[in-house]
N, C-alpha and C positions, 0 to 999 in steps of 0.2 A: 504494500500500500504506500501509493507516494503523498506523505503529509508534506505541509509547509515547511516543518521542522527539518524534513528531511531532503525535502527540493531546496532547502537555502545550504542547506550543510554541503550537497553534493555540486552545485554551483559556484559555491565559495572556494571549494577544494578543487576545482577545475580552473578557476581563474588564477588561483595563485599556483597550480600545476603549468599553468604553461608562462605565467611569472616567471617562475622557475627554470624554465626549460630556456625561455631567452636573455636570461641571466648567464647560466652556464655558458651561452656562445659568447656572449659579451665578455665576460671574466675571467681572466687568466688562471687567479689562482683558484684551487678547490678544495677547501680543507676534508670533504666527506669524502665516502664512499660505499655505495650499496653493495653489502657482500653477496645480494642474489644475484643479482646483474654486474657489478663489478662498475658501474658508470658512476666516476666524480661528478660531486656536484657542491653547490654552497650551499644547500639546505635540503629539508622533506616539506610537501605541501603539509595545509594544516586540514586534519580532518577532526572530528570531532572537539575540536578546541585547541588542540597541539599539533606539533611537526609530526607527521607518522607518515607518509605517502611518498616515495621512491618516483621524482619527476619523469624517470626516465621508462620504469616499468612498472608503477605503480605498485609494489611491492609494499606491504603494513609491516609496522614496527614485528609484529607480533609473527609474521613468516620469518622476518631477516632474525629475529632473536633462536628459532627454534633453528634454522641453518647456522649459528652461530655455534651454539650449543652441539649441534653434531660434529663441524668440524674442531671443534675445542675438547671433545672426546666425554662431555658430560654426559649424555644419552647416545645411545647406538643402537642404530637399525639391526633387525634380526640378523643370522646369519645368512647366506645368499642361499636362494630359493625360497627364503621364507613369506610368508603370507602375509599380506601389510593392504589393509583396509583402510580406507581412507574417507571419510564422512565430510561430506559437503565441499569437493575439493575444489576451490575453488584460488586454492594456491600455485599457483603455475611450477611455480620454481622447489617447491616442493613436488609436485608430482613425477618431475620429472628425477628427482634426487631419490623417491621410495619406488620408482622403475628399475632403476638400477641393479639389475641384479637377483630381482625380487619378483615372485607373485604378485601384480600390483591390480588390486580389483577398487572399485571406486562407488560410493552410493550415495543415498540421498532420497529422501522422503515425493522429494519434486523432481525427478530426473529431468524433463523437459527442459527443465533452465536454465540445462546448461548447449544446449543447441544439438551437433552431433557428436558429444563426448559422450565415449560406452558408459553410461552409469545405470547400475543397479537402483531399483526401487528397493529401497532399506527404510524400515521402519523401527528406529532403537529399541524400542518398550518389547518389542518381539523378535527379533532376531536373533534368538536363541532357537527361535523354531523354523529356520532357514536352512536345510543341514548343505546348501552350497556353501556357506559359509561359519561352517562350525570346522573348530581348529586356527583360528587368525593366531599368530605370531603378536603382529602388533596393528592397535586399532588407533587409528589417530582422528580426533576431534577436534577443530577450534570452533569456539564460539558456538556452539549445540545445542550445550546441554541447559543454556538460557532460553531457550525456545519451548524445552519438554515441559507437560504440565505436569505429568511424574517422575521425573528424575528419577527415584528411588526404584520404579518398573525398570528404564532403559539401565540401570547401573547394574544392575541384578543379571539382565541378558546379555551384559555387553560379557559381563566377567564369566558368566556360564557359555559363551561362544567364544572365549580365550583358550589355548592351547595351555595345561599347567607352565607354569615360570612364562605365559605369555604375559604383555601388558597392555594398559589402556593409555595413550598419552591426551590431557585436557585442558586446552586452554578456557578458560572463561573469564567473562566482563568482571572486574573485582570493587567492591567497596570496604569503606571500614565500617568497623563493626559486624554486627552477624545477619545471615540472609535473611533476607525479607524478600516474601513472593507473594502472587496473588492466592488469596482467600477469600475472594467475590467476585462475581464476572466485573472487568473494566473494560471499558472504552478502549479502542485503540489509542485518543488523546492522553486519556489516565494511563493508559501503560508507558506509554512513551514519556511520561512525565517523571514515571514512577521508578521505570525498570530503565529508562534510556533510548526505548528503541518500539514501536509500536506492538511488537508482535514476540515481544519476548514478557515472559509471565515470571519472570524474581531477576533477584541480583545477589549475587553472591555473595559473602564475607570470609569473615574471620575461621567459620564453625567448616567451611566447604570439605578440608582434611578429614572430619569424623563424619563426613555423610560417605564418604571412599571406604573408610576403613569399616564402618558399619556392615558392606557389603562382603568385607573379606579382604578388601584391597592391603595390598603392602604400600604403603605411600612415601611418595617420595617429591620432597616439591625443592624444583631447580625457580632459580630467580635472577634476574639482571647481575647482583652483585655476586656472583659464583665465577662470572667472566670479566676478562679484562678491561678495566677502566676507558682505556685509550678507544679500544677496540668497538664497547656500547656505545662509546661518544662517535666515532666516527661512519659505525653503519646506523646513526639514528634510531638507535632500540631505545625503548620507555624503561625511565628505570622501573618503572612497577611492573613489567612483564614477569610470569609465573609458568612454568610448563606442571603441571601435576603427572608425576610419574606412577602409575596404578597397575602393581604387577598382582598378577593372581599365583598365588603359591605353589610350588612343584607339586607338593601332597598336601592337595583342595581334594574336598567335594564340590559340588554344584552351588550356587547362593542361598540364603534361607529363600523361601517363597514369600516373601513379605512385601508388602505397599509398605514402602518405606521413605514415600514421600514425606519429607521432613516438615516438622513445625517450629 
């Protein structure tokens, strides 16, 4: 749904994108550099309020922080042939980095959206009852699990269609303080006011760690300040970027069967 909100954000972010872009021919020096695309430049456009947006490939804080973290050896992709799911992929330079080598299967509740990319119709709350895709290695999600009205359904199936010592990787929107989500139907304006974003039903906090472990998860949360100073300053990562690392244990059973939509 295109609100006001969201046609002035993504207009704002286009004008100072190409700002940007005729900056760079202008200007000699470049003190950045996007490590997805590798193109210097003097800044990121602003989207949501701050610099996040890679002029050159549109690239968000939040893909160059998780390529960071791969090549800096804090997370690592399964061994080669392994199975690596990928939920709303809409990450370019990611996709082509968990191809590599890998079983790389791709899904999404909306496949259409994404034009003629092979993507699965994947539904997280269920996807345990998909047996093409039972055994994943690694499941990766950004930005998802703010959309689920039950979290606690899709956390359950994600970990029950892990392969044991498989994991979940999760980024989500963070605030302070502890989640707070919808508990009455809202508006798409109320949500958007509320959660950030029209179509997304909570926002996350402090508590997000015991709703993973709840489920069985082994957690493990990587953060901007795990990697090099110089390095987050120069490919434009947020310092508040978070990857939640959710490995399901060698010797698991299945998740409890529980709505464990949190309160």
């Amino acid at each position: 749904m295109l609100t006001k909100r969201r046609l002035a954000r993504a207009l704002f972010a286009q004008m100072d994108r190409i700002f940007l872009q005729l900056a760079n021919r202008c200007l000699a020096t470049h003190h950045l550099e996007c490590n997805a695309c590798h193109a210097q430049t003097v800044g990121y456009f602003v989207f949501e309020g701050r610099p996040d947006g890679c002029p050159q490939c549109s690239s968000f804080s939040r893909e160059r922080f998780v390529l960071l973290a791969l090549d800096s050896g804090l997370i690592h992709l399964p061994m080669p042939g392994g199975r690596i799911l990928h939920i709303a992929p809409t990450e370019r330079h990611l996709r082509e980095r968990f191809r590599q080598q890998h079983e790389y299967l791709a899904g999404d509740l909306a496949p259409g959206f994404y034009g003629n990319l092979p993507i699965l119709k994947v539904d997280l709350t269920a996807i345990d009852r998909n047996p093409k895709l039972a055994g994943v290695d690694l499941l990766y999600a950004s930005h998802v699990l703010e959309h689920i009205p039950n979290d606690g359904k899709a956390l359950n199936a994600i970990y029950n269609t892990l392969r044991p010592s498989g994991e979940a990787w999760f980024l989500v929107p963070l605030r302070a303080g502890t989640t707070i989500e919808e508990d009455y139907p809202l508006s798409s304006r109320e949500r958007e006011e509320r959660f950030g974003q029209w179509d997304h039903v909570r926002y996350y906090g402090s508590d997000i760690r015991e709703r993973f472990s709840r489920v069985g998860f082994e957690v493990q949360v990587i953060d901007a300040s795990c990697l090099p100073l110089k390095k987050v300053e120069r490919a434009g990562i947020q310092f508040d970027e978070k990857i939640f690392v959710c490995k399901r244990p060698m010797a698991s059973t299945t998740a409890p069967s529980l709505n464990l939509k949190a309160g």
